[in-house]
N, C-alpha and C positions, 0 to 999 in steps of 0.2 A: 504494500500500500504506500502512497505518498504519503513524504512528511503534513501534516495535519496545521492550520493555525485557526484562528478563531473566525468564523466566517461574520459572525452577529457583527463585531467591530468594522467592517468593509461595510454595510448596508447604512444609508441613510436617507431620510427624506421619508414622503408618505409612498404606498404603494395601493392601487390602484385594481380594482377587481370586477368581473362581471359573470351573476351566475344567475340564470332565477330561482335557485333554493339552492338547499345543503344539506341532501337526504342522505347519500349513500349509493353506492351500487345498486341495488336494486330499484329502488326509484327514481336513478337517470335510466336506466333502461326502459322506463313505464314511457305510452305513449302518448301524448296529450293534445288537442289538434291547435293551441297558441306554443308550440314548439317551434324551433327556430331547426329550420331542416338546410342540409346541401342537395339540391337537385341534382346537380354538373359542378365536374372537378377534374379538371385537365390543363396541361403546360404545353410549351411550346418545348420543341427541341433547345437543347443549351449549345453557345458555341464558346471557344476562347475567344478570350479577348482578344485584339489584336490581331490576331492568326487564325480566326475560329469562320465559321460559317454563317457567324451576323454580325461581322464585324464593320460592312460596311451600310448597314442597317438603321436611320434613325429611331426613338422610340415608338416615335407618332405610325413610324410604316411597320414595325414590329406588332404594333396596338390593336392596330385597324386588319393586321392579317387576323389577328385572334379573333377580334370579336367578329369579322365573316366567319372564320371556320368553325363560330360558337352558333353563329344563327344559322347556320347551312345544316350543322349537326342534330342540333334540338328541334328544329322547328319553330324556336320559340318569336311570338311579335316582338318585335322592340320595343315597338309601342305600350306595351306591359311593363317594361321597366318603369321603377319608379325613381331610383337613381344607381350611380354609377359611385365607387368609390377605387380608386386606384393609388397603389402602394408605388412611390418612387422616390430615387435621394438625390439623386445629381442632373440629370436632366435641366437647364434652361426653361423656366417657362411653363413647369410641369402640367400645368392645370390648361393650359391653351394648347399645349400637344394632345391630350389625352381631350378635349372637349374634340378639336378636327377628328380626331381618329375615328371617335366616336359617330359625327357627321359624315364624315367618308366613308364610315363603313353601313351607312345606312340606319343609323339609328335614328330617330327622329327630334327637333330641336326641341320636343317636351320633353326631353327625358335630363334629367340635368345631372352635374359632374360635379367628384371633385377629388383632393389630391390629400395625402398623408404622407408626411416623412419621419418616422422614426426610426431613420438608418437600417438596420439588419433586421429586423421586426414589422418594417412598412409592409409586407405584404400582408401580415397575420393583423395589422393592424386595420389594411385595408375591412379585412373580411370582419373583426369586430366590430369597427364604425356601419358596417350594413349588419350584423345580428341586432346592437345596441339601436337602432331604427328600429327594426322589426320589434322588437321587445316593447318598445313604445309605441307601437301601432302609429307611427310615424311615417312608416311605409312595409309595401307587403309582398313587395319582389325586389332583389338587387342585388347588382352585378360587383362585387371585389375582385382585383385583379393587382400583382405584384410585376413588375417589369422594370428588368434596368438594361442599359446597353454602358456596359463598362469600357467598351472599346474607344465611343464618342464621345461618353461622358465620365471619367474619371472624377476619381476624387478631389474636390480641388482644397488645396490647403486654406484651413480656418484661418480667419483671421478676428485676431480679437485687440482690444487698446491695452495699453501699457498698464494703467491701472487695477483692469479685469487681472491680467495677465501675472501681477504682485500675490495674487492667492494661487498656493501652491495647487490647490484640488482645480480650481480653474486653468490654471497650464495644464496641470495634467490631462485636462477634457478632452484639449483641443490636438495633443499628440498622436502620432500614424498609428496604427492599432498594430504595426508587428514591434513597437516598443510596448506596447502596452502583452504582448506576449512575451516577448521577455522577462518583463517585471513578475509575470506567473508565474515563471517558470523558476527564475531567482526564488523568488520569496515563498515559493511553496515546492523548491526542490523536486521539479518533475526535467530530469537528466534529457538527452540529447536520445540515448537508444530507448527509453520509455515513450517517447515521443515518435519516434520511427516506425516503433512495436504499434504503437494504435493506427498511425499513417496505413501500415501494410494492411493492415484489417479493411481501410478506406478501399484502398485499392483495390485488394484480391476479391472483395466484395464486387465490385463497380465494374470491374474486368468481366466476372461470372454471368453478372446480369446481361451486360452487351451481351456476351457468347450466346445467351439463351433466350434474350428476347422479352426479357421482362417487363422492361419500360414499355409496350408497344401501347398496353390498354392503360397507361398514362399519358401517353403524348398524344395531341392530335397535331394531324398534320399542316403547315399552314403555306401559302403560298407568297411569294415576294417576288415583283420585278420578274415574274414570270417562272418563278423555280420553287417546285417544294421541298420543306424541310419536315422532316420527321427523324430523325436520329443525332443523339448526341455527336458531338466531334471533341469532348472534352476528355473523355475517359482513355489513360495512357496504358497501353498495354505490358506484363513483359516487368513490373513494378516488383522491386526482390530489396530485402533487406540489405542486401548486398550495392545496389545501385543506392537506394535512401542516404547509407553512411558514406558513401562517395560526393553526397551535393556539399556545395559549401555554403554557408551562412547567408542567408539574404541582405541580417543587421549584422553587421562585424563590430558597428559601432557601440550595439544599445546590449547591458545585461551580461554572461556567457556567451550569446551570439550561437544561440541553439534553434534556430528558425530557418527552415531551407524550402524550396519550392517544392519540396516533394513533401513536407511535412505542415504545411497551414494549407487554408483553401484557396482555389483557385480564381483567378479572377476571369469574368465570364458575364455571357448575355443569353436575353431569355426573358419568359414571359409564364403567370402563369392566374387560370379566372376562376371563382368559384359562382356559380349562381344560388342565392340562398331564398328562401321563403317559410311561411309559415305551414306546417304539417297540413291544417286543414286546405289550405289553396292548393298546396303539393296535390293532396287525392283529390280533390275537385274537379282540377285540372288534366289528372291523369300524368303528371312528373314521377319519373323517377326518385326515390330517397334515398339519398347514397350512407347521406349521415346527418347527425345532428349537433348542435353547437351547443354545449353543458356552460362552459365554465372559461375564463380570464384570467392573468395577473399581469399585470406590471411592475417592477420594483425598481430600486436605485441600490448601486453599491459604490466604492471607492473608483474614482475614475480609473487610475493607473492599475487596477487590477479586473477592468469592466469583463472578462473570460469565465471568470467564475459566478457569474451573474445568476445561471439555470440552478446553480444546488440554490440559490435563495429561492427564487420563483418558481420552482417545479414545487417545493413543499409548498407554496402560499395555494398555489393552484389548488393540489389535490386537500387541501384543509380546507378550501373553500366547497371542495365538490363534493365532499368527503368521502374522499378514495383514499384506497392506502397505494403502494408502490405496487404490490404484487397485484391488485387490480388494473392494472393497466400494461394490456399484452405490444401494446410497439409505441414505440418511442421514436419519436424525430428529434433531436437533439443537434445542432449546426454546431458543423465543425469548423469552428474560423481558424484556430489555429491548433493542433495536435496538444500545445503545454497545455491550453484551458480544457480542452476534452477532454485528456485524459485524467484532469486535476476532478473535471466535475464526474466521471464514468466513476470514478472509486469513491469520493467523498458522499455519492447518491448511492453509493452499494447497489446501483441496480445492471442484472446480468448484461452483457456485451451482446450477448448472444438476442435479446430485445433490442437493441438500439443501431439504428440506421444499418437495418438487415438487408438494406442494398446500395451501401454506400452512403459517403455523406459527402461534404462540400470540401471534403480536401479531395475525393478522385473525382465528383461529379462536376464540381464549380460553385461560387456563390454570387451571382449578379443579386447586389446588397436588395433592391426594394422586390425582389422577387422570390427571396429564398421563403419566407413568411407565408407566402400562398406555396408555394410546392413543397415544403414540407406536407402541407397540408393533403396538398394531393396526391403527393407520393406515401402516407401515413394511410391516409383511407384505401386507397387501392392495394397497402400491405396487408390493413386487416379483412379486404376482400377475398385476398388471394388464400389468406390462413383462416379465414370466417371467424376471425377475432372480433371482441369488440370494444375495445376499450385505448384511445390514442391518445397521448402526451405528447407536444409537441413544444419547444423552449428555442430560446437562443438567446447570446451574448449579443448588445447592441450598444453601438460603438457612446463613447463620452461617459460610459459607468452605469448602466441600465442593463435590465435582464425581461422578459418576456416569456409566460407560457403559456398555454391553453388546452384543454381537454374535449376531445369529442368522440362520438358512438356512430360506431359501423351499424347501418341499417340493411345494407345490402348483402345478404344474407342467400 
């Protein structure tokens, strides 16, 4: 096990939750028709950045691929929508890409938009801002969707005044997040070959699935500039402990310098949409139920150690849903960098063998406002495939925040 420090002392600020009760296992499984359901849950193929297969892609044409190959798929009016909420972080403008896309792809100009950025979390947060509507009868159909193109929009450096920048916790906000690995890695002794050792699991996982086709009944296929995409270009085949200990440090500069491209997640583009509604419209209508939305958290913890975020928010979640660990059969858990995974896989004692059972975002990629929604949809189509029912889904989000949420396989 990794050396252990106090986790309570890293969290601060209030944290943030949404459930409509707090029964238990048995009574999120009950079925109720003011329940907040997933009709459709699908992504777009991932590419790398830079080098990848949407790399020359902007958001807005990435967007508008999706939402055709959503209304081509479903059937569904547009005109039905009630709103749109889309998960993005670097994009220009994000809220006027995402309103054309929307127009372009035929949706109608009643149907109105908007944008969320909470870094590695916007996608998940997309799809809460459309349950928390629903829950409030505020509206009774709607679209969340997570999408970044890392390749046109990179990260671009914070900038903050001199002033702000005199508190230590505020420098620290605003630093690259593979310092902010480091500091995990320093300060809770998780070594260069413990980190490699979870990497290879990323991998030889991510590798398996390409081979066999797994990803097929999660991806739909979308069309661009005349060419479809349907297949990852992220996943590196051929991935051996042997090559991992060969890379050299990405930061030389920051910590031990134990962070290499084969051991954090990749950077990468992609897209991905949930359609949600309430149970009774779902059957009314005749929708499919794929799943349902239980439970939220959001937390704060110490900036420079923002990786260990999930051991806080995974317990806030399932206390709020009140689950224990061993009720929940797969886990999505984002892998930004190998030292906070594998700091939070042991400090959550929960089995490897549940958690990103087909990879995670060091072999797959992490385009930051999209991982949120494909977790989600790679999570549900796990417990489809094992006729689980029970999904955890968390991530570290950049500046000292954590993120998780709980939901049920209905698809059965």
């Amino acid at each position: 096990m990794l050396a252990r420090s106090s986790v309570g002392r890293l969290v601060h600020g209030s944290r943030a939750a949404s459930t409509r009760s707090v029964k238990g296992l048995q009574s999120i499984l009950e079925k109720h028709p003011e329940d907040v359901v997933i009709t459709f849950a699908q992504r777009t193929a991932m590419g790398r950045a830079k080098k990848g297969q949407l790399k020359d892609y902007h958001v807005d044409e990435i967007l508008r691929s999706l939402f055709k190959a959503t209304l081509a798929k479903t059937g569904l009016d547009s005109s039905k929508i009630d709103d749109i909420c889309v998960g993005t972080c670097h994009p220009p403008s994000p809220l006027y890409a995402s309103r054309a896309a929307a127009l372009s792809a035929g949706i109608p100009d009643s149907v109105p938009i908007s944008t969320v950025n909470r870094l590695c979390s916007s996608g998940l947060m997309a799809i809460r801002n459309i349950a928390h509507a629903i829950q409030t009868e505020e509206t009774s159909l709607g679209v969340a969707v997570g999408i970044e193109s890392m390749s046109l929009n990179p990260r671009p450096t914070p900038e903050i005044c001199p002033d702000v920048d005199n508190s230590l916790q505020a420098h620290d906000c605003v630093q690259p997040m593979g310092w902010t690995s480091e500091m995990v890695a320093q300060a809770y002794q998780v070594p260069r070959q413990k980190q490699d050792e979870y990497a290879l699991i990323s991998h030889t996982r991510a590798e398996n699935v390409r081979t066999l086709g797994i990803f097929k009944d999660e991806i739909i296929p979308v069309e661009i500039r005349g060419k479809v995409y349907h297949e990852d270009d992220t996943i590196r085949p051929g991935v051996t402990m042997d090559s991992l200990s060969k890379l050299k440090p990405v930061f030389p500069d920051w910590g031990d310098a134990l962070t290499t491209a084969g051991n954090a997640s990749g950077v990468g583009d992609g897209a991905a949409l949930c359609i949600l509604t309430t149970r009774e419209r779902a059957e009314q209508e005749g929708m499919e139920i794929l799943g349902k939305w239980v439970a939220s958290s959001v937390v704060g913890v110490e900036p420079r150690y923002m990786g260990i975020a999930p051991v806080v928010a995974i317990p806030d979640v399932l206390s709020r849903a009140g689950l224990s660990k061993k009720d929940v059969d797969v886990w999505e858990i984002n892998e930004a960098f190998a030292s906070q995974f594998a700091y939070c896989v042991e400090e959550l004692d929960v089995p490897i063998e549940k958690i990103n059972i087909n990879g995670g975002a060091i072999a797959l990629t992490h385009p930051l406002g999209m991982t949120g929604t494909r977790q989600v949809v790679t999570g549900l189509a796990q417990l489809r495939r094992q006729n689980g029912e029970i999904l955890c889904t968390s991530m570290c989000i950049g500046s000292g925040m954590g993120a998780a949420a709980i939901l049920v396989n209905e698809a059965h």
